[in-house]
Wavefront OBJ file of the C-alpha trace (Angstrom):
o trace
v 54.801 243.081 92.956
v 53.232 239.899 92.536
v 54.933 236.531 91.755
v 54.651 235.560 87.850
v 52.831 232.767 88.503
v 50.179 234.434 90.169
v 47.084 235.354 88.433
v 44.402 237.447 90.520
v 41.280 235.797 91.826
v 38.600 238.377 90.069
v 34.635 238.168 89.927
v 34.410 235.370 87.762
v 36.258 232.889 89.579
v 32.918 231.959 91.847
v 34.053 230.918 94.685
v 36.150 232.756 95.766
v 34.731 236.264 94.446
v 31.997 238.576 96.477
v 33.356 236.938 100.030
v 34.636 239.575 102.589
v 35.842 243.270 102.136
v 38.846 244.977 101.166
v 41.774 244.811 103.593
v 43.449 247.810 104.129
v 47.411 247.442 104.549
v 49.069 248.189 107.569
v 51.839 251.047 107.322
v 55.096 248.837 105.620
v 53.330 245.789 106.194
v 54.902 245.594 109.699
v 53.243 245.328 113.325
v 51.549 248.509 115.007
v 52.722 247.669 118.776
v 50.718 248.653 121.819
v 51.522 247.825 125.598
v 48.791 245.690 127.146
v 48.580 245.765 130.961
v 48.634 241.810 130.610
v 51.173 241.024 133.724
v 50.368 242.295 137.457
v 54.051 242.866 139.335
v 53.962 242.344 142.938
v 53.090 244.948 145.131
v 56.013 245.009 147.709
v 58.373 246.902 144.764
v 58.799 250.334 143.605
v 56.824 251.688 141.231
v 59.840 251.841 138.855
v 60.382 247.737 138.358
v 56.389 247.555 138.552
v 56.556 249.781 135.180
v 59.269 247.388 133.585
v 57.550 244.467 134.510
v 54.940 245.562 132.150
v 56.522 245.250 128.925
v 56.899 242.069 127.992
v 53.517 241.621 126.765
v 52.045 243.803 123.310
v 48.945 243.779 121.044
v 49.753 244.622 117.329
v 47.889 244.325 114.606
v 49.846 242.501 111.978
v 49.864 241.610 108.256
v 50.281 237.577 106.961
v 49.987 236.128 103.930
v 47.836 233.095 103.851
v 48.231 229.956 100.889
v 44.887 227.619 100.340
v 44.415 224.754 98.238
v 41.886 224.597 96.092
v 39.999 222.117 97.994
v 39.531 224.512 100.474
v 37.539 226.426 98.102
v 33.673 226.730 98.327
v 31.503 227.594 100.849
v 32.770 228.721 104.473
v 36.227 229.642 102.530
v 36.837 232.532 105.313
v 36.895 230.468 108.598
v 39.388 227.730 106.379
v 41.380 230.991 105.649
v 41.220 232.374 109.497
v 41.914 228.777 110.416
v 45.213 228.364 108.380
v 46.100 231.898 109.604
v 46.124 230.605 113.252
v 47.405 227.175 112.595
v 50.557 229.440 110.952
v 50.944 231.814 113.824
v 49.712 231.445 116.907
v 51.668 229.315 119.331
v 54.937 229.651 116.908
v 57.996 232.037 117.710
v 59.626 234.410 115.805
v 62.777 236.753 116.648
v 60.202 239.526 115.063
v 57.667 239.018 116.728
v 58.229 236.633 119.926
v 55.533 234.365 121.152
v 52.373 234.480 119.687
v 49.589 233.685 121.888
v 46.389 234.481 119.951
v 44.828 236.117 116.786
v 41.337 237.840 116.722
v 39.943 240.380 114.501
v 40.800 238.617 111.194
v 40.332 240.543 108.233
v 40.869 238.925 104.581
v 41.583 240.577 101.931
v 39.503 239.396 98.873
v 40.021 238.726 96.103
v 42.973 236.681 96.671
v 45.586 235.756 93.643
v 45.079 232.280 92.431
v 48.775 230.336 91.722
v 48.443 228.959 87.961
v 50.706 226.531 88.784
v 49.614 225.110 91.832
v 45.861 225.953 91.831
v 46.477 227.597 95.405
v 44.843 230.152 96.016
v 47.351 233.183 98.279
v 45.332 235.935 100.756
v 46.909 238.452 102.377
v 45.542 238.931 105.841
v 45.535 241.720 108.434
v 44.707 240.565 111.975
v 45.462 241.650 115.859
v 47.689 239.437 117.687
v 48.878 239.001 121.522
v 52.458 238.675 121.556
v 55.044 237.931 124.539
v 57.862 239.833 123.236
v 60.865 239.927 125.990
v 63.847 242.774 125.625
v 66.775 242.897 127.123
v 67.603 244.621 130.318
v 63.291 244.188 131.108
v 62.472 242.678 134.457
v 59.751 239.936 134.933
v 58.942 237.228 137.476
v 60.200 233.505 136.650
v 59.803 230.102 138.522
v 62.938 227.962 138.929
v 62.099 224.239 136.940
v 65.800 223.144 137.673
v 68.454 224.041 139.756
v 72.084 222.899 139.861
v 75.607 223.978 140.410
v 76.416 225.900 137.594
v 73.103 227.165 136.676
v 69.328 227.740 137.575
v 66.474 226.913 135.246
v 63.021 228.884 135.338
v 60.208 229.688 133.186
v 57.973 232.676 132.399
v 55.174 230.967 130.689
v 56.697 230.076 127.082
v 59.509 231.641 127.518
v 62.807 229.921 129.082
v 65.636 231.534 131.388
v 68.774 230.617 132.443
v 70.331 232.050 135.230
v 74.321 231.237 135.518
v 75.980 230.904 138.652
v 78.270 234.263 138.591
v 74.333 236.163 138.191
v 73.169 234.848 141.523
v 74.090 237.138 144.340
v 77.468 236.235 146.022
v 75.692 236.183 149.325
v 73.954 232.329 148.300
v 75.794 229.140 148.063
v 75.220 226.126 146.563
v 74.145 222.640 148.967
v 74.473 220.024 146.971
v 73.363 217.679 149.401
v 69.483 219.489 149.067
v 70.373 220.611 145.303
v 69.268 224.180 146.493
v 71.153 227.801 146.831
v 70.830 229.469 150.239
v 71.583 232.854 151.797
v 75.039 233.086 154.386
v 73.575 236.237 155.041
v 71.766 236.204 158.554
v 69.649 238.950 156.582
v 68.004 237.104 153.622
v 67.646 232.845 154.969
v 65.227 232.324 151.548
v 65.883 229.398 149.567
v 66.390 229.380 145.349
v 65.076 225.790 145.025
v 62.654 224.256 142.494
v 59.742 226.159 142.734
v 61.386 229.276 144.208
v 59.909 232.700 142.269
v 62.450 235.113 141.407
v 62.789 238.478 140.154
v 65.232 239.061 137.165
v 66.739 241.069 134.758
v 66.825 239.227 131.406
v 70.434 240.113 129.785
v 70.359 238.152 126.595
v 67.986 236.217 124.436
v 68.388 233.870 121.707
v 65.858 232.487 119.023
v 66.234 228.810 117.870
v 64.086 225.887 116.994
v 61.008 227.970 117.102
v 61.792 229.171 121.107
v 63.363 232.236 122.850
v 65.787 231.482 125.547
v 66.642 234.171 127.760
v 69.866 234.476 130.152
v 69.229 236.461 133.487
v 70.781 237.891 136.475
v 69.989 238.431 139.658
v 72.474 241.277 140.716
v 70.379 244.526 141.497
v 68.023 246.351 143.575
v 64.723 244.566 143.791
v 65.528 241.734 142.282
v 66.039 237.955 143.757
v 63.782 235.826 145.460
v 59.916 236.420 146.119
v 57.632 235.621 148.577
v 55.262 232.964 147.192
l 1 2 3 4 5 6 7 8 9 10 11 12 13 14 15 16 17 18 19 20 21 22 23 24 25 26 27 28 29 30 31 32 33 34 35 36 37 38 39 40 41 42 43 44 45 46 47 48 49 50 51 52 53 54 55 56 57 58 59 60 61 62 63 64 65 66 67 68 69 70 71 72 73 74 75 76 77 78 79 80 81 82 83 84 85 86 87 88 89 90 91 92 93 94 95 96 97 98 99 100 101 102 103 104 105 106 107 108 109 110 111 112 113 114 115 116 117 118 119 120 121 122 123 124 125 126 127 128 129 130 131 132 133 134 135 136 137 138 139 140 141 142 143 144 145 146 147 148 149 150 151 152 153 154 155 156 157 158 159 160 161 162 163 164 165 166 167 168 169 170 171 172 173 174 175 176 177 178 179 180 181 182 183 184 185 186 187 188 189 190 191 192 193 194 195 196 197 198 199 200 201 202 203 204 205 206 207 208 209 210 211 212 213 214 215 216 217 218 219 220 221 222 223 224 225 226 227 228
């Protein structure tokens, strides 16, 4: 139900009423997920880990509720709406919804409810969105930033990792003299360095100060470092 304080935005309040169509919810006023086919694995690994590699990206088509002052009001009132709807969402990080990275298809739902109060005027909104979403246990290819003895930095786009030392396979060592871990196996002489690409397993993420950090191993079949 509607806040007290809200009044709705009918036909006689001009500028706002005969813009756009009706929006039609979206089931619970959640996200409707879908898989996109956004990140290409490397070919050298099984099928299987291609598969998980897959995941960490989704479309949905989400539901937002948008607030606009009233002088936003007036003519081209539905790009100022769209445009507070992205300035909201996109870039920003939620433990809902992860990373999002864009917003397209923006529909408004007119007539909004005008806030006696304020004078704001409040829209609900129904777009699609591109979100980076990591789970735990999903695979996906990172690039060390930082690397020291206790633990290895990397990046996956927005998303930080943190690999600690017990995750890194107990055939590497540490040289602190070149700040780098490398193989005493005479089978594997690669280098995790700054730079390095690795395959992990993520095992843990957190959600704080509007970023996901992610810890990951590097124990397991197929995983480790990559060719560049």
């Amino acid at each position: 139900p509607p806040h007290p304080s809200l009044v709705r935005v009918g036909e006689g309040f001009s500028p706002l009423g005969g813009v756009g169509e009706g929006l039609a919810t979206s089931a619970q006023g959640g996200g409707k997920r879908k898989e996109a086919s956004a990140y290409a694995p490397q070919p050298t690994a099984p099928d299987r880990v291609h598969r998980e590699e897959k995941r960490m990206f989704y479309l949905l088509t989400r539901t937002e509720k948008v607030q606009l002052p009233p002088s936003c009001f007036g003519k081209g009132i539905t790009k100022k709406i769209s445009d507070k709807l992205k300035e909201k969402v996109v870039g920003k990080c939620s433990a809902q919804y992860g990373y999002t990275i864009c917003a397209f298809k923006i529909k408004i739902g007119f007539p909004g409810r005008l806030d006696v109060v304020t004078g704001n005027a409040h829209f609900q909104v129904e777009f699609h969105s591109i979100v980076l979403k990591p789970i735990k246990n999903e695979i996906l290819m990172v690039e060390v930033t930082e690397v020291n003895e206790q633990v290895v930095f990397a990046t996956a786009g927005p998303l930080d990792v943190v690999i600690a030392c017990e995750n890194i396979p107990s055939d590497y060592s540490y040289n602190s003299l070149d700040n780098v871990y490398s193989s005493t196996s005479g089978e594997n002489n690669a280098l995790i360095q700054e730079g390095s690409h690795l395959r992990v397993r993520l095992s843990g993420m957190t959600v704080a100060n509007n970023k996901i950090t992610a810890t990951g191993t590097m124990d397991g079949d197929y995983l480790g470092v990559q060719a560049a």
